[in-house]
Every structure is written in C-alpha cells, then in structure tokens.
C-alpha positions in Angstrom: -5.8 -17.8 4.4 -2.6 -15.8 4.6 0.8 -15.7 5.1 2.8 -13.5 7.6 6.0 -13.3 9.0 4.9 -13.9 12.1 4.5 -17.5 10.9 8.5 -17.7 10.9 9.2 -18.0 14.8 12.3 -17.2 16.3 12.9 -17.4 20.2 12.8 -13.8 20.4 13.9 -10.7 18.0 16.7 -11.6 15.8 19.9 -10.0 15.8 19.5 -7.3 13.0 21.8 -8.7 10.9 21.3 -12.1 11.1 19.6 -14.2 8.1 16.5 -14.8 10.2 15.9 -10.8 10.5 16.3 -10.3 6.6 14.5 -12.5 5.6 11.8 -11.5 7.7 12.6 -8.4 6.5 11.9 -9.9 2.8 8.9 -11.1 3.7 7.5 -7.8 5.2 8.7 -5.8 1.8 6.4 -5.5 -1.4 8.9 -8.4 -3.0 7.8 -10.9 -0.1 4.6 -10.0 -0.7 4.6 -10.6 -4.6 5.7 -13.9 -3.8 3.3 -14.8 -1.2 0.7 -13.6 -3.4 2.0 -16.3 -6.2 2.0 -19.0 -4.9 -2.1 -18.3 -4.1 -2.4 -16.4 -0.4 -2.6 -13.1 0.5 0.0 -11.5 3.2 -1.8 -10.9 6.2 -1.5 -7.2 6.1 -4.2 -7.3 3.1 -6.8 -9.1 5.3 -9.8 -8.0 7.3 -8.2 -9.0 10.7 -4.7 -9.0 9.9 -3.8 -9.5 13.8 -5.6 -13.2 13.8 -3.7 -14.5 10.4 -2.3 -18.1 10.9 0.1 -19.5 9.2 -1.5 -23.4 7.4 -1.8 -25.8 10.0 -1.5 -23.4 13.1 
C-alpha cells in the first residue's frame, strides 16, 4: 500500500499558491514522505509500479 498525492483530488491543478498546491507540495518533499512513512506506508514513488498506487479504499 502507499500513499501519494495523487490521493488528494482537486478539480484540476491548483492555483500555485493556494493551500491545496503546498500541501501537495509537502507531500511530494522528503518531509511528506517521512511522515507517510510513520504512520506505516510507503509514498508511492518508492513502489514497484508507482503509476498504479491507490490511495486506502480507492
């Protein structure tokens, strides 16, 4: 299982400076990732097929 931004859907590319695109921005840095990784998942760009990662439930 992993976790990927792509799991946090907007209705099309955030404005850059929105809250949506920095946190998605978060999530894509080594920080997000640290925290993905502690809570027991691995970010999607660390999987075999990183293209087909899901988010739980999806």
């Amino acid at each position: 299982m992993g976790v990927s931004a792509r799991g946090a859907q907007t209705a099309g590319e955030p404005p850059a400076d929105s809250i949506a695109a920095g946190f998605l921005r978060y999530l894509a840095d080594e920080v997000g990732k640290d925290v993905i990784r502690s809570k027991g998942h691995r970010p999607c760009s660390e999987l075999d097929k990183p293209l087909l990662c899901r988010p739980d439930g999806a």
